[in-house]
C-alpha positions as CSV (number, residue, x, y, z in Angstrom):
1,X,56.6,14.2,174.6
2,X,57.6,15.5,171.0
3,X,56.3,19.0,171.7
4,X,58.1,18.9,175.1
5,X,61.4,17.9,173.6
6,X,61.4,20.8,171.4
7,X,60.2,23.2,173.7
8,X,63.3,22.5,175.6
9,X,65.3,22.6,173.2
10,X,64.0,26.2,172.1
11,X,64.6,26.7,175.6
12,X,68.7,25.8,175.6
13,X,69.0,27.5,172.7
14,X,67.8,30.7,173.7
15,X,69.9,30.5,177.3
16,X,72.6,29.5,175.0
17,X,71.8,32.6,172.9
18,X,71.6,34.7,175.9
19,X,74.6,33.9,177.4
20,X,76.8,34.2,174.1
21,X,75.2,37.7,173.9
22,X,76.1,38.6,177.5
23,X,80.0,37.2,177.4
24,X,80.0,39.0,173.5
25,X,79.4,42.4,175.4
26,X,82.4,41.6,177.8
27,X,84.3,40.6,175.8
28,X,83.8,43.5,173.6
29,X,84.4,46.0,176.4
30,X,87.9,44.4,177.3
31,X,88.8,44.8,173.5
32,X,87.6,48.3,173.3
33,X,89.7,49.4,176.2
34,X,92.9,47.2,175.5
35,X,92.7,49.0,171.9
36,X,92.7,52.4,173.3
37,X,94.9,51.6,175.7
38,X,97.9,49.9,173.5
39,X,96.6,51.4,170.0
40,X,96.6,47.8,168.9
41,X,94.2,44.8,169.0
42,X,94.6,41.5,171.5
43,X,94.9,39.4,168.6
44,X,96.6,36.2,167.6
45,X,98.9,36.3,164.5
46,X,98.3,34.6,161.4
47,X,99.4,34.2,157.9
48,X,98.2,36.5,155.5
49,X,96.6,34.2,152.9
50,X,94.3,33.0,156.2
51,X,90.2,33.5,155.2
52,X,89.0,37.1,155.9
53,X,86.7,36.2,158.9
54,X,89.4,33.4,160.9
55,X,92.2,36.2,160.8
56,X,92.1,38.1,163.5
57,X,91.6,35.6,167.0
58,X,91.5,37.2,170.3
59,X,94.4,36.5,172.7
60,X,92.7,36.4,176.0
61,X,96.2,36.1,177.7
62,X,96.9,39.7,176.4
63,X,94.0,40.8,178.0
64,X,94.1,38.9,181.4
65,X,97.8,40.1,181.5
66,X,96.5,43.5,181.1
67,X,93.6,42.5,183.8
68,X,91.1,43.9,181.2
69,X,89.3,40.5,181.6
70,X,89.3,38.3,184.8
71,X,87.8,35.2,183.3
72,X,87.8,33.6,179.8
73,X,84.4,33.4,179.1
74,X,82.8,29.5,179.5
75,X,82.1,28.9,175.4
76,X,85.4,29.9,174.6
77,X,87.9,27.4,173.3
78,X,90.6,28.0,175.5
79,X,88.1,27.2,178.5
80,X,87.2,24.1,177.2
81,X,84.0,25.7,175.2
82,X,82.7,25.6,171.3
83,X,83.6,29.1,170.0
84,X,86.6,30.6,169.3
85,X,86.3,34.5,169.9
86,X,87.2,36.9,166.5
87,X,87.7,40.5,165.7
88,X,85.8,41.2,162.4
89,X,86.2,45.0,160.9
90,X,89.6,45.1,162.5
91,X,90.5,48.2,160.5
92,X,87.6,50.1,160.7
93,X,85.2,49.7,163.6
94,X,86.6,46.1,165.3
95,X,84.0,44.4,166.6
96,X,83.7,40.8,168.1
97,X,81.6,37.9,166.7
98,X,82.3,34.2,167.3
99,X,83.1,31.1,165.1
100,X,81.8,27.7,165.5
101,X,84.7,25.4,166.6
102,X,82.8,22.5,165.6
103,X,82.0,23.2,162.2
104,X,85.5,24.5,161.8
105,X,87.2,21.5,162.9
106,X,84.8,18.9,160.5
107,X,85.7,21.1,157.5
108,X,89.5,21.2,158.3
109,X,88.9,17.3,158.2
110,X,87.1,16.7,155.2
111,X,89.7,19.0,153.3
112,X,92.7,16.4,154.7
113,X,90.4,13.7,153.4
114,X,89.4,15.1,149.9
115,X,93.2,16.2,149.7
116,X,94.2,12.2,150.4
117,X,91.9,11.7,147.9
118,X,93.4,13.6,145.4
119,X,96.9,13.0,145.8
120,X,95.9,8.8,145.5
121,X,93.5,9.0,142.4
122,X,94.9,12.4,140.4
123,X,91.3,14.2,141.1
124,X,88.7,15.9,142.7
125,X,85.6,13.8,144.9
126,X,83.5,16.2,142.8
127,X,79.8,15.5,142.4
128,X,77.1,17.8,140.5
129,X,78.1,21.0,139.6
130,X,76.1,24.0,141.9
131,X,77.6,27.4,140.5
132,X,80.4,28.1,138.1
133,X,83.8,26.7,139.3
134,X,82.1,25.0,142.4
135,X,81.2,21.3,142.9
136,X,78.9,19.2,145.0
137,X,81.1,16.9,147.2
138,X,80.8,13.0,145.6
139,X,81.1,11.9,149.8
140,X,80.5,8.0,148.1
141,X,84.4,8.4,146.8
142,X,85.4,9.2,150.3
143,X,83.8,6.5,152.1
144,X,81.8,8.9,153.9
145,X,78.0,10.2,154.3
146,X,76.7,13.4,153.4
147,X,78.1,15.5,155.9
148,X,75.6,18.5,156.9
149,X,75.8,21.7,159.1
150,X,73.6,23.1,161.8
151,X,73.5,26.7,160.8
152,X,74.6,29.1,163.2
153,X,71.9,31.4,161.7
154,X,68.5,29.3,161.7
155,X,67.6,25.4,162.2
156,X,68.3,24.4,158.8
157,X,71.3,22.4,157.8
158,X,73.9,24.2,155.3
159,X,76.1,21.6,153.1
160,X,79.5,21.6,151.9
161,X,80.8,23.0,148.0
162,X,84.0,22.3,146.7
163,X,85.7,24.5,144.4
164,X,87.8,23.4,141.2
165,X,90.8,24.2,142.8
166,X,90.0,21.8,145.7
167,X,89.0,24.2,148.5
168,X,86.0,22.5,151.0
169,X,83.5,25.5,152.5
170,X,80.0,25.8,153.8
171,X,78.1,26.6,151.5
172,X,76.2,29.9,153.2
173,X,74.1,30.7,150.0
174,X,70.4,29.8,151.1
175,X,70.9,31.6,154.4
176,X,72.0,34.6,152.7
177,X,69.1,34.4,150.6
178,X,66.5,33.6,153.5
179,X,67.8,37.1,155.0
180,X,67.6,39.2,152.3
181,X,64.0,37.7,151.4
182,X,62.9,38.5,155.3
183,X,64.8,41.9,155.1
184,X,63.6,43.2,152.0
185,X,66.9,44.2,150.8
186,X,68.6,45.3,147.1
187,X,71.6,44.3,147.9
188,X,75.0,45.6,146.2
189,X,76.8,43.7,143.2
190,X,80.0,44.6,145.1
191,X,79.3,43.9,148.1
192,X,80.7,40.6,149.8
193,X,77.1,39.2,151.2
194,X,78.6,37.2,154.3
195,X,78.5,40.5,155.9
196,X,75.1,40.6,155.9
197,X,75.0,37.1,158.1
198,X,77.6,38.7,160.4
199,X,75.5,41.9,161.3
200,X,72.7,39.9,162.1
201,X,74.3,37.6,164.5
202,X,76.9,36.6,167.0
203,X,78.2,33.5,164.2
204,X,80.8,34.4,161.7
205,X,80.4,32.4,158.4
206,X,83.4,29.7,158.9
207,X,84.8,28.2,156.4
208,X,83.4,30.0,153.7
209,X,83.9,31.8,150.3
210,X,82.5,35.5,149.3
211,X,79.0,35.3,147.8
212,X,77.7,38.6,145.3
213,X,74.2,39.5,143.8
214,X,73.8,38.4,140.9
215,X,70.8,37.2,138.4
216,X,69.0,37.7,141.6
217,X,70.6,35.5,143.5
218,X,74.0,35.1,145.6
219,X,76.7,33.3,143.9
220,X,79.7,31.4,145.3
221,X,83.3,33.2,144.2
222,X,86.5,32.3,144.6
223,X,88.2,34.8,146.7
C-alpha cells in the first residue's frame, strides 16, 4: 500500500509537472507577442526595493484585453490556483517562471510574527547562527513549530534563516549545492547562484537572499 501511495504520488507530480510546463509555454508565447507588440512587458507594478525574482508579475488582464491569451491558465492565482506567474530577465531575454504562492504566503506570515516579536521583547527569535549575519529561527519564542518547505526543486524540505537585520527567507543553500554537485559546475564568485535553480526549473526561489561561491560552498548575502 506504501509503494502504491508513492507511486501515485510520483504520478501527480509529474501531471502536475506536465501541465505547469505546457501553460509555461502559453503563457510565454502571449508575453513574447504582447512585448513586440507594445515594446513593453504585461506586468504588474511594484516598488523598487521589492526582491529581484517577485518584481515583475504578469497582468493577465493586459493580455486578455489584448486577446493574446483567452484563459488564465488553471494554477495561476488569479484562477484560484498556487502559482503566481513572473517575468525573470526582464531586461534582457524576459522569460517566464512561476513562484509558489504557498510558500510565499507562510513566509510573509512568519515575518509579521517575528516582527510582533520584536517590537514586544526589543529582539530577534534568533537561534544558532548558520553563516555570517544570518540566524537559525528560535520558532520555541514564537509559540510555533519548526516550520519547513517542500522544495519546488526536489523532495527535500528547505528551512527558514533569518538575517540580523530581521529579514525571514528560505534558505535555498543545499539545493544549490545538490545542483552544482549533479552538474559538475565551477561556479563564478560573482555570480548570484539562484540563477542556477531558476534555469533548471519552472520555480523561482521565493523569498530568498543571493547566495555566492565561496570556500567551496554557497553562502547566504544580504542583498
Amino acid at each position: 500500500m506504501l509503494l502504491s501511495g508513492c507511486m501515485y504520488k510520483n504520478e501527480v507530480q509529474n501531471q502536475n509537472s506536465l501541465a505547469s510546463g505546457e501553460y509555461l509555454t502559453v503563457v510565454q508565447n502571449a508575453v513574447d507577442t504582447y512585448h513586440k507588440a507594445t515594446g513593453v512587458l504585461p506586468i504588474k507594478t511594484k516598488p523598487q526595493d521589492t526582491p529581484l525574482y517577485e518584481k515583475y508579475l504578469i497582468d493577465f488582464k493586459k493580455l486578455k484585453d489584448r486577446k493574446m491569451i483567452s484563459t488564465v491558465p488553471t494554477n495561476a492565482f488569479e484562477n484560484g490556483g498556487s502559482a503566481i506567474y513572473v517575468i525573470v530577465d526582464a531586461e534582457t531575454k524576459p522569460t517566464v517562471k512561476l513562484m509558489d504562492l504557498s510558500a510565499y504566503q507562510k513566509v510573509v506570515q512568519l515575518q509579521a510574527d517575528i516582527d510582533a516579536y520584536k517590537a514586544k521583547k526589543g529582539v530577534l527569535p534568533i537561534g544558532a547562527q548558520t553563516a555570517p549575519s544570518f540566524y537559525a529561527i528560535d520558532f520555541s519564542k514564537l509559540g510555533q513549530k519548526e516550520i519547513q518547505f517542500q522544495s519546488p526543486y526536489s523532495s527535500q524540505f528547505l528551512t527558514v534563516i533569518l538575517s540580523e537585520s530581521g529579514q525571514a527567507a528560505i534558505d535555498y543553500g543545499p539545493e544549490i549545492m545538490k545542483l552544482i554537485n549533479k552538474k559538475s559546475l565551477k561556479p563564478d564568485s560573482k555570480q548570484d547562484l539562484r540563477a542556477l535553480l531558476v534555469e533548471e526549473s519552472f520555480y523561482i526561489p521565493v523569498r530568498s537572499f543571493p547566495y555566492y561561491w565561496s570556500g567551496d560552498q554557497p553562502v547566504v548575502k544580504q542583498e
